[in-house]
VOBA-1610 file (N, C-alpha, C; in pm, whole numbers, padded with zeros to 5 digits, always signed):
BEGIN
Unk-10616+02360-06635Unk-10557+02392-06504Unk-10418+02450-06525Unk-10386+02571-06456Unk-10248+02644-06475Unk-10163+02587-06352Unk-10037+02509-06395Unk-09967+02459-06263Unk-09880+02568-06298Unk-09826+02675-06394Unk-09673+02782-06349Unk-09784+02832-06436Unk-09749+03015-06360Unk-09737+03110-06407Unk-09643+03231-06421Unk-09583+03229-06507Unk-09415+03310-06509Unk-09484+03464-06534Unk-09416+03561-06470Unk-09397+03708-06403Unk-09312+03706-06552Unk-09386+03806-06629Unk-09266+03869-06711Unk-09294+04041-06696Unk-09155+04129-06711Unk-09183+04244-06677Unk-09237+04281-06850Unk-09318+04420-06823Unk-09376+04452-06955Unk-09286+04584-07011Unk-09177+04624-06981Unk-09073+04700-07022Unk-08909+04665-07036Unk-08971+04496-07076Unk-08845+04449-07118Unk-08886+04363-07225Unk-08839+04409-07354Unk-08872+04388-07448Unk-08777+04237-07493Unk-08666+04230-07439Unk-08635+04071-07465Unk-08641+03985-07427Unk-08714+04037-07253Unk-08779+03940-07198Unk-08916+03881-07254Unk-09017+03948-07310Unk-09085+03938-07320Unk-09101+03825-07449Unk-09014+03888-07563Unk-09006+03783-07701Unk-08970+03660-07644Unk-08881+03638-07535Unk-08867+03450-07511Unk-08970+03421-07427Unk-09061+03475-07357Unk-09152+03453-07248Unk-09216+03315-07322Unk-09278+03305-07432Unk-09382+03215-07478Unk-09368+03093-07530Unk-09188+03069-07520Unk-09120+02921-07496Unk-09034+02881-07415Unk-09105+02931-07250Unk-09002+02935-07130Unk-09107+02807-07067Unk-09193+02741-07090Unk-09281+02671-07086Unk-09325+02646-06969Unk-09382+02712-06933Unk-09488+02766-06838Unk-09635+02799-06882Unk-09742+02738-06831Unk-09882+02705-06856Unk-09935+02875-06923Unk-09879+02936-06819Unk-09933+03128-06834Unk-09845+03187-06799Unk-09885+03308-06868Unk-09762+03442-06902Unk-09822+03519-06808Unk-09779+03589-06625Unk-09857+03702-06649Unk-09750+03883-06681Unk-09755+03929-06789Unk-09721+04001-06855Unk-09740+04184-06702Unk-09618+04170-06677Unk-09627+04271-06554Unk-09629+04414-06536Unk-09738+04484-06548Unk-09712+04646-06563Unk-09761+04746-06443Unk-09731+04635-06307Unk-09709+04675-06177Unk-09581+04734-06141Unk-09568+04648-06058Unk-09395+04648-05951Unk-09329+04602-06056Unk-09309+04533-06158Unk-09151+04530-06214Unk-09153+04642-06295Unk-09258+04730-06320Unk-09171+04889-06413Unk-09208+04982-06332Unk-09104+05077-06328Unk-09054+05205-06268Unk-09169+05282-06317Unk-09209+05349-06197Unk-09311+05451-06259Unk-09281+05566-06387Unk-09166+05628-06457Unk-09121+05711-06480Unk-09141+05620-06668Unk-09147+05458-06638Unk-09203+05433-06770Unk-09317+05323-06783Unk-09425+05363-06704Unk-09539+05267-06714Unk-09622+05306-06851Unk-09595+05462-06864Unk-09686+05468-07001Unk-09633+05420-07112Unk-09513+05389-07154Unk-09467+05380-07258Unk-09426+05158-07223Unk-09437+05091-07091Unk-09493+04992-07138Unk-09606+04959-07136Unk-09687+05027-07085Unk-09863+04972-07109Unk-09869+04988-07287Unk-09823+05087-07332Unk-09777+05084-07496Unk-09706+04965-07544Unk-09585+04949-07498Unk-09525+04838-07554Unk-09652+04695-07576Unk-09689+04653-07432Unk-09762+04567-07415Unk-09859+04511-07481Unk-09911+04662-07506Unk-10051+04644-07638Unk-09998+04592-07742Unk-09893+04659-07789Unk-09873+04627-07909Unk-09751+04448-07915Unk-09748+04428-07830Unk-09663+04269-07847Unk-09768+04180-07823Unk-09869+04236-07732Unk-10007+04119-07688Unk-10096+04132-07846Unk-10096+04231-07926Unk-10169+04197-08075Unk-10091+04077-08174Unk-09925+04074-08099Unk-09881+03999-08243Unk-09835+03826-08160Unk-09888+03831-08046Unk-09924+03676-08038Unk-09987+03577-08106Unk-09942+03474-08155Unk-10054+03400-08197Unk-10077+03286-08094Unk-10212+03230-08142Unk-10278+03154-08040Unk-10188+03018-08071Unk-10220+02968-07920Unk-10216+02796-07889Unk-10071+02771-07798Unk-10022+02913-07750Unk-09907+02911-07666Unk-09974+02936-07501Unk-09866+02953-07427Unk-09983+02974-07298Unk-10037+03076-07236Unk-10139+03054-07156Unk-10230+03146-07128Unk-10206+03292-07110Unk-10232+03380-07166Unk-10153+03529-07121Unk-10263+03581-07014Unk-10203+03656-06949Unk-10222+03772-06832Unk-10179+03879-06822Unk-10275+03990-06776Unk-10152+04083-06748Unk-10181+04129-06649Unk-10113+04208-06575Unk-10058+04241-06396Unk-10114+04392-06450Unk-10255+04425-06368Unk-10258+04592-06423Unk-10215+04652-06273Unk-10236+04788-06290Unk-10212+04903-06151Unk-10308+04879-06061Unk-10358+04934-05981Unk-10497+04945-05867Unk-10497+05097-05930Unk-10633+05111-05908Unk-10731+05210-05919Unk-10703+05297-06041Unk-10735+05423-06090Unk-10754+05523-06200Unk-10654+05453-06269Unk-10496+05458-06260Unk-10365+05380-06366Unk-10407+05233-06431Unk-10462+05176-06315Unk-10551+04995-06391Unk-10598+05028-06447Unk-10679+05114-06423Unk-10798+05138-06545Unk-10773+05141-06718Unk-10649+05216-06720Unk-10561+05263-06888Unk-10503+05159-06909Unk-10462+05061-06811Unk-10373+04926-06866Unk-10501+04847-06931Unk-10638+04853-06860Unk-10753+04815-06866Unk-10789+04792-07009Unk-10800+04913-07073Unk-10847+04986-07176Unk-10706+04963-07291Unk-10576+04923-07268Unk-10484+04886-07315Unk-10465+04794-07370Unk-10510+04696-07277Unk-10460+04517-07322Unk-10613+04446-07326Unk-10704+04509-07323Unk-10843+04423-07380Unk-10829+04385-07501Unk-10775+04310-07581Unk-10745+04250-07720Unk-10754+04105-07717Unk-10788+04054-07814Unk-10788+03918-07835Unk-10696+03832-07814Unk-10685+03764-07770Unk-10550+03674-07726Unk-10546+03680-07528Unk-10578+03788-07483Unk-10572+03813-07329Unk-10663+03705-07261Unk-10643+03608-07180Unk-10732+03566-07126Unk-10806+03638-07000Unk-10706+03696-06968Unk-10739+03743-06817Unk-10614+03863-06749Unk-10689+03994-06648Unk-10620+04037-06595Unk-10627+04019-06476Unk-10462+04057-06404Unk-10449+04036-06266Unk-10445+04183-06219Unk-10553+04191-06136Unk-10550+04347-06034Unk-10479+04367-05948Unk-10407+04413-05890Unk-10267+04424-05839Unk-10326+04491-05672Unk-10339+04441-05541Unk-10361+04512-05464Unk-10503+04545-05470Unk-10553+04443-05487Unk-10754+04448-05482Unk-10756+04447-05346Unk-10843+04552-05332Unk-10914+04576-05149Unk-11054+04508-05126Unk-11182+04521-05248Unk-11267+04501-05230Unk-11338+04414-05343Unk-11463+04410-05281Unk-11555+04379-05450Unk-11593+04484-05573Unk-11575+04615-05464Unk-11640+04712-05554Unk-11528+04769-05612Unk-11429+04744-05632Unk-11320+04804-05722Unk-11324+04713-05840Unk-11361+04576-05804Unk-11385+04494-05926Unk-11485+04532-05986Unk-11628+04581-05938Unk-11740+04580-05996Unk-11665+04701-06098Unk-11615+04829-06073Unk-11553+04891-06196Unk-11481+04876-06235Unk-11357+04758-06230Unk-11319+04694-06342Unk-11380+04613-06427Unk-11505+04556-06427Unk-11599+04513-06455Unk-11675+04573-06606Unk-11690+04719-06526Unk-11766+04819-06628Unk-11683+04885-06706Unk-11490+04898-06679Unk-11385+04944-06780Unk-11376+04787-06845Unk-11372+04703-06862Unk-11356+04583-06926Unk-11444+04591-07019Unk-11571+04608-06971Unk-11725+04573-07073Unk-11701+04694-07186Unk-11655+04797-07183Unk-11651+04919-07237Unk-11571+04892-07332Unk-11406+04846-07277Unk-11329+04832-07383Unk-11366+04702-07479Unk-11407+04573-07409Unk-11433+04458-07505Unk-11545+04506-07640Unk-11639+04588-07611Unk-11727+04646-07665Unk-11630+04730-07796Unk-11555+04803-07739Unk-11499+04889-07852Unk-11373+04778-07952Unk-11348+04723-07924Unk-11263+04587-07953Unk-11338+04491-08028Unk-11463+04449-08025Unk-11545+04320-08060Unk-11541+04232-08038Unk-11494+04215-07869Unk-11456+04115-07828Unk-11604+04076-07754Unk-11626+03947-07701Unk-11736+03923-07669Unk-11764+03981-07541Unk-11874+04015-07455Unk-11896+04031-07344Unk-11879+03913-07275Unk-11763+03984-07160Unk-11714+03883-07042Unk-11586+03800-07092Unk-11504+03831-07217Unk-11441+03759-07265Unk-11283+03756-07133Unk-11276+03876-07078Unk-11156+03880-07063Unk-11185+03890-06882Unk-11148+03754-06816Unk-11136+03709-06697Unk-11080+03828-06581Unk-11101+03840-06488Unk-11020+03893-06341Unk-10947+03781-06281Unk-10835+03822-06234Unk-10773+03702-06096Unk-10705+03866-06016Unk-10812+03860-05923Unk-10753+03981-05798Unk-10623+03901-05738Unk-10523+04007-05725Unk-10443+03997-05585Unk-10463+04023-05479Unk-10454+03924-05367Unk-10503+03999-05255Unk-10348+04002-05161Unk-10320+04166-05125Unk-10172+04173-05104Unk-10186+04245-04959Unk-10331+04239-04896Unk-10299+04269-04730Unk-10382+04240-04624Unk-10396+04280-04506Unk-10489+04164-04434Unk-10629+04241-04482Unk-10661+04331-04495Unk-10793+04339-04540Unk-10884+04288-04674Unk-10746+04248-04773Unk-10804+04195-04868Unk-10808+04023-04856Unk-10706+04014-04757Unk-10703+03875-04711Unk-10884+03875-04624Unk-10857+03963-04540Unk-11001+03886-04480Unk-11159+03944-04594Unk-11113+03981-04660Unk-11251+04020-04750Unk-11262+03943-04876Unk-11177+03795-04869Unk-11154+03658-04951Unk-11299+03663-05008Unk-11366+03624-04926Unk-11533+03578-05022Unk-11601+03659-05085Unk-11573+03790-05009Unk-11654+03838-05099Unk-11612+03886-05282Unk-11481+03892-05255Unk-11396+04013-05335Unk-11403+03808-05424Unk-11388+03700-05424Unk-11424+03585-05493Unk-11540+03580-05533Unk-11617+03668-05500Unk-11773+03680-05581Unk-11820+03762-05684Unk-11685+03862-05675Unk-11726+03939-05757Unk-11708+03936-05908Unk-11756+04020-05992Unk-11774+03990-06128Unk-11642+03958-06189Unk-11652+03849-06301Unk-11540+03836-06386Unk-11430+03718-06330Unk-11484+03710-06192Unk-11357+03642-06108Unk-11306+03508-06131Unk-11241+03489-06187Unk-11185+03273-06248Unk-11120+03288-06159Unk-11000+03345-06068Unk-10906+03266-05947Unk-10877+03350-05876Unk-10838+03338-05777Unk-10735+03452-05659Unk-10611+03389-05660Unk-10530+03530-05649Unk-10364+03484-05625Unk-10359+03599-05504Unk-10277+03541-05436Unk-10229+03612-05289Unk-10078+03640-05321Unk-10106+03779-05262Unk-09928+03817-05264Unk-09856+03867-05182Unk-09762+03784-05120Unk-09757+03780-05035Unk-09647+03928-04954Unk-09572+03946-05010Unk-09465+04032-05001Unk-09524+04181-04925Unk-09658+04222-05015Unk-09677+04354-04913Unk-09775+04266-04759Unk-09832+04223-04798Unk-09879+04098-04687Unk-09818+04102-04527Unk-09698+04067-04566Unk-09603+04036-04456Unk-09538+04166-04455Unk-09518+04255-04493Unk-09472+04379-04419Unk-09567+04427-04340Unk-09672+04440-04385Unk-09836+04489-04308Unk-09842+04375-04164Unk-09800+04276-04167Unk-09845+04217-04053Unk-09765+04187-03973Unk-09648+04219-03998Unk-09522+04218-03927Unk-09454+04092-03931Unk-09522+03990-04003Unk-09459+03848-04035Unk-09352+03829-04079Unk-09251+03757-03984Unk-09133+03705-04040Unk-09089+03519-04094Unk-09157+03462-04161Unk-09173+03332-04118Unk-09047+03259-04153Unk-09087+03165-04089Unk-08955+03071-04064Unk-08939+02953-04165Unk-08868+02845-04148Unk-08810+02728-04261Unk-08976+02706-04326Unk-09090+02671-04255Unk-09174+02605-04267Unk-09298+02670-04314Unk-09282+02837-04309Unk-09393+02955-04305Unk-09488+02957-04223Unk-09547+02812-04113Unk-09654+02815-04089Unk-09698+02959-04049Unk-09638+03032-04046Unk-09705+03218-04003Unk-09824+03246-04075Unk-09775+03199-04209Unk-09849+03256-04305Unk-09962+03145-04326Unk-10000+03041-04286Unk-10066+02940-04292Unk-10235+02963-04298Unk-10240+03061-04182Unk-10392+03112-04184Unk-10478+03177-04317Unk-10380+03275-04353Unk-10417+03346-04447Unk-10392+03307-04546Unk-10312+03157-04625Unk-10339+03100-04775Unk-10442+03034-04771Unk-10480+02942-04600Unk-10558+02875-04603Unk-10728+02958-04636Unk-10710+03088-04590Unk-10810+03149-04613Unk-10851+03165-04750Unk-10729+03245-04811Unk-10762+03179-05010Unk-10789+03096-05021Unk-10789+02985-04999Unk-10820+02844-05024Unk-10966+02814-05010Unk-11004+02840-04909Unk-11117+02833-04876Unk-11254+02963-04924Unk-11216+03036-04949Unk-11273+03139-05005Unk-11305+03076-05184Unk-11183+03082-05250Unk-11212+02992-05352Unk-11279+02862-05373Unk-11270+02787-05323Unk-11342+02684-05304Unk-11505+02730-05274Unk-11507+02775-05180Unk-11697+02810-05143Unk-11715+02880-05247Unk-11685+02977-05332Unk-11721+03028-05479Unk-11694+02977-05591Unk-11650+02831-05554Unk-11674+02785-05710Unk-11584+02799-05814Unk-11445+02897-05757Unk-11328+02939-05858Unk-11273+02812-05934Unk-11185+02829-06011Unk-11072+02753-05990Unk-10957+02779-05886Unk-10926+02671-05822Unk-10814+02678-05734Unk-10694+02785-05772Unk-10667+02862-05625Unk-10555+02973-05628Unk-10424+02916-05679Unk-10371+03040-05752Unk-10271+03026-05756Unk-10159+03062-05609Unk-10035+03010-05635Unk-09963+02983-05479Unk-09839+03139-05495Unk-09801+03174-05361Unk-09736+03287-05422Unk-09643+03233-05483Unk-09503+03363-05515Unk-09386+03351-05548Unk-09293+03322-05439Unk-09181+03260-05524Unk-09040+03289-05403Unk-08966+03364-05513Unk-08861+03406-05443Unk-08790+03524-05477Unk-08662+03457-05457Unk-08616+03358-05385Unk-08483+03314-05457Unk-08525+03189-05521Unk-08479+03236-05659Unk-08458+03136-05767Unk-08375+03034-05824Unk-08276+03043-05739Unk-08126+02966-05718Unk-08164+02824-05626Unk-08233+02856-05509Unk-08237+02733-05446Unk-08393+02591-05453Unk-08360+02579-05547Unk-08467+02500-05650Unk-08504+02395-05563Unk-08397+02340-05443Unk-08483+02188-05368Unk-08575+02274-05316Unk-08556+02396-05210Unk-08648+02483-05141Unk-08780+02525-05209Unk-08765+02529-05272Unk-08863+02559-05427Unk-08981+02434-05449Unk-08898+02335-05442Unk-08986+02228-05450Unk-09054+02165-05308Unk-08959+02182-05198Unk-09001+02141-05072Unk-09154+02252-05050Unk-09093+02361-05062Unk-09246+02479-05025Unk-09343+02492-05091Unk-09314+02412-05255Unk-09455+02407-05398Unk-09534+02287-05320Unk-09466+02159-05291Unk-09534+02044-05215Unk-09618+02098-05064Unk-09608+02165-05017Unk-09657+02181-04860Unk-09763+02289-04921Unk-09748+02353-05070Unk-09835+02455-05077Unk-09964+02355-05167Unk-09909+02289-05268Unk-10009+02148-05328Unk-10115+02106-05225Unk-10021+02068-05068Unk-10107+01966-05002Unk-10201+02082-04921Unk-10180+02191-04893Unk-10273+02330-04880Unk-10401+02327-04948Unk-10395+02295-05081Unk-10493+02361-05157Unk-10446+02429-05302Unk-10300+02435-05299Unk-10302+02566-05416Unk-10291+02393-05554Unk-10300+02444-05640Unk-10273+02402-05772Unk-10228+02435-05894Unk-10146+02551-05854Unk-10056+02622-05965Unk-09941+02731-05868Unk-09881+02805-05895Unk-09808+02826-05844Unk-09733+02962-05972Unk-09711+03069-05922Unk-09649+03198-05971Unk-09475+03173-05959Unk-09429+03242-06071Unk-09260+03196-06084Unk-09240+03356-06110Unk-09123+03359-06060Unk-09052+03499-06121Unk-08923+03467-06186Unk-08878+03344-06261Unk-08788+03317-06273Unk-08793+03208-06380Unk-08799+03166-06496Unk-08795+03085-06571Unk-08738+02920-06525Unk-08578+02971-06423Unk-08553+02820-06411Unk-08674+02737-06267Unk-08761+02838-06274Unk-08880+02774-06154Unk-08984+02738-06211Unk-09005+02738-06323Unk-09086+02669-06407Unk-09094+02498-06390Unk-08983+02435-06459Unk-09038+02256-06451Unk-09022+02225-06318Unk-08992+02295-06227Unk-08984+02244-06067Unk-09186+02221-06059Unk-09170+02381-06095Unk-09350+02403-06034Unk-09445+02302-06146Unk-09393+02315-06226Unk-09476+02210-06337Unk-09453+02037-06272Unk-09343+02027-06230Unk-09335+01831-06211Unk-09437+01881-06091Unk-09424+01949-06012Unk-09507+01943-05849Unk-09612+01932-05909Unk-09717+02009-05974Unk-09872+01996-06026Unk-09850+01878-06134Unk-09777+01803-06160Unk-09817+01744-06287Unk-09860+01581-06173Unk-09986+01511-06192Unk-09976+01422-06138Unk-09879+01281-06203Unk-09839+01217-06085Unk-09730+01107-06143Unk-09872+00988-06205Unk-09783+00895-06239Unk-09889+00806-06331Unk-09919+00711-06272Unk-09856+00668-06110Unk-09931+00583-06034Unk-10067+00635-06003Unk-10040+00777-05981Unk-10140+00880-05889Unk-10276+00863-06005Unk-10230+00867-06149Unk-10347+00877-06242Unk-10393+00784-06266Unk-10310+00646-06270Unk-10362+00522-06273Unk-10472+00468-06142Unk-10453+00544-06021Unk-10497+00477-05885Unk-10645+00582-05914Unk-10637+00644-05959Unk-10737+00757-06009Unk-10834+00671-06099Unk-10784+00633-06203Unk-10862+00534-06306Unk-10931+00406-06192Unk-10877+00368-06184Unk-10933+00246-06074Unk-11030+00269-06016Unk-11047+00392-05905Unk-11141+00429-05792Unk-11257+00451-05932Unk-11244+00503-06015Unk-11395+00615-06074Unk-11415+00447-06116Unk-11319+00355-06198Unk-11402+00233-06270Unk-11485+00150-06146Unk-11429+00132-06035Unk-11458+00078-05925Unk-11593+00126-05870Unk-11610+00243-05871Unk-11708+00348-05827Unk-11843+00355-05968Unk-11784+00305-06057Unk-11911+00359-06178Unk-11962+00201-06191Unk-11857+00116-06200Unk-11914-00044-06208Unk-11972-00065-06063Unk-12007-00057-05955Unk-12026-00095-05850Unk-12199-00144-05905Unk-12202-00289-05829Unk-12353-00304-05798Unk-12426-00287-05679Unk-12345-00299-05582Unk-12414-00213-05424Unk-12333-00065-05392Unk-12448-00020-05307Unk-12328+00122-05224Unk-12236+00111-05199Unk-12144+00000-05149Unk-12039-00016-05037Unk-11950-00025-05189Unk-11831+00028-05236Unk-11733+00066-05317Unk-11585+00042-05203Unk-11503-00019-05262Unk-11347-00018-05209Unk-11259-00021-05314Unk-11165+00080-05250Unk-11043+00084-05348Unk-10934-00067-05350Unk-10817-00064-05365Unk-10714-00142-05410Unk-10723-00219-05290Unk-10691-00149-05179Unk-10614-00155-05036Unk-10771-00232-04989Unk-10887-00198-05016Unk-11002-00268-04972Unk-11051-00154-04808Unk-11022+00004-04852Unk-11060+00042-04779Unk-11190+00094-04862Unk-11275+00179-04754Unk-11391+00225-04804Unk-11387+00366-04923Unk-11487+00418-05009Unk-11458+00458-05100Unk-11582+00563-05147Unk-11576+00656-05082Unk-11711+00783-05113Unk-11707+00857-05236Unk-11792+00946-05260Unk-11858+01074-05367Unk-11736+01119-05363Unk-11700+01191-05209Unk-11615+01295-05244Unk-11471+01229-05241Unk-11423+01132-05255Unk-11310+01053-05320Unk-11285+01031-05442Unk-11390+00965-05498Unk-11421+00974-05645Unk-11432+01135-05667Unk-11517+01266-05610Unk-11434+01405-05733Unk-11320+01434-05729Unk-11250+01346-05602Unk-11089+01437-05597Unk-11039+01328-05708Unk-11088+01210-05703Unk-11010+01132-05835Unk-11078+01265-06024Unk-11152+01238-05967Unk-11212+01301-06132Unk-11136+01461-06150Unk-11115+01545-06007Unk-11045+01651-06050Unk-10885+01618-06077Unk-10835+01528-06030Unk-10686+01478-06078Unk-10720+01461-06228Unk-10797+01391-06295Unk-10769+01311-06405Unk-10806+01492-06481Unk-10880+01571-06472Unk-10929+01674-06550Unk-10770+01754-06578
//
């Protein structure tokens, strides 16, 4: 399970060498919006060549490709061993995945990498990709959705307030989209000020009790904020241990926890997905 995923830009080359002990679960390695068009070719280059001299057992890498014909060359770029997964930047549909799908299979093929090795997590960055959640979660390759929110809220004219509920409909819709397909749980957006770290933690908690279970950083010092929020505390894992022993030793149906309230299936998976 990825609780931080840190934004590193892919045309900053000293960002990039500390990225992989800023300790954060996943890297996603950015060759969207943080580089200037005038040098995307020369970091989709860089990229390739720093994503070959990773070695394994650090965290998960990603990388942030373009939408349409430009994804495609980042596509064909960073299919190398070590990549777990790319993020499509501004996914509209299913069928833009289905041909990222068939540029993936092409390059893993010319690479020797296995078929299907290298994951999708679409962005969905407006209301049409917001409301086309299930399907564009069905499509090939897909392990998670991340929502982004920034072109989002210009498109819908959203200004939200202390609490966001504005935006409430449409994470909840990721949420739920993922879930009925079986993903792993979305990642949560970004914030963009990185300075005010209680805020940081107040909006990772309200996004936890949402649904999300990881959470995107653009900022290194937002890392152990977003990591303590997903990390469960050890009452939480201990009260976890209890229900499944309680629930697996039982000799009749009727199961109760500590408190001696009642105690179902789907109590026991939310205990078993904590402990995973």
């Amino acid at each position: 399970m990825i609780r931080s995923a840190l934004y590193v830009p892919g045309d900053q080359p000293g960002k990039l060498a500390k990225a992989l002990d800023r300790g954060a679960d996943a890297l996603i390695v950015d060759l969207e919006d943080a580089v200037l068009p005038a040098h995307k070719d020369a970091a989709r280059t860089a990229v390739a060549e720093w994503l070959r001299g990773v070695e394994p057992g650090g965290p998960e890498i990603y990388v942030r490709v373009n939408p349409g014909e430009p994804g495609h060359e980042d596509l064909r770029a960073v299919a190398v061993p070590g990549v777990r997964g790319v993020c499509v930047a501004k996914t509209e549909s299913a069928a833009e995945l289905e041909a990222v799908d068939g540029v993936l299979a092409e390059a893993e093929a010319a690479e020797g990498l296995p078929a299907g090795a290298i994951a999708v997590c679409p962005l969905l960055e407006s209301a049409g990709a917001v409301l086309a959640a299930p399907e564009i979660a069905r499509a090939p390759r897909v392990l998670r959705l991340q929502i982004g929110e920034a072109d989002l809220r210009a498109e819908l004219g959203v200004e939200p307030g202390p609490d966001e509920r504005e935006l409430l409909w449409a994470r909840s819709q990721v949420v739920l989209a993922s879930a009925a397909a079986r993903l792993a749980p979305p990642l949560a957006p970004i914030s963009t000020d990185f300075r005010d770290l209680d805020a940081l933690r107040a909006s990772t908690v309200a996004l936890k009790r949402l649904g999300f279970r990881g959470r995107t950083c653009v900022h290194p010092a937002q890392v152990p904020v977003v990591n303590e929020v997903f990390t469960p505390a050890e009452e939480e894992i201990a009260q976890a241990r209890d229900l499944i022993a309680r629930f697996e030793g039982a000799e009749t149906g009727v199961v109760t926890d500590a408190r001696g309230r009642m105690v179902d299936e789907a109590i026991i998976r939310a205990a078993r997905r904590l402990l995973s």
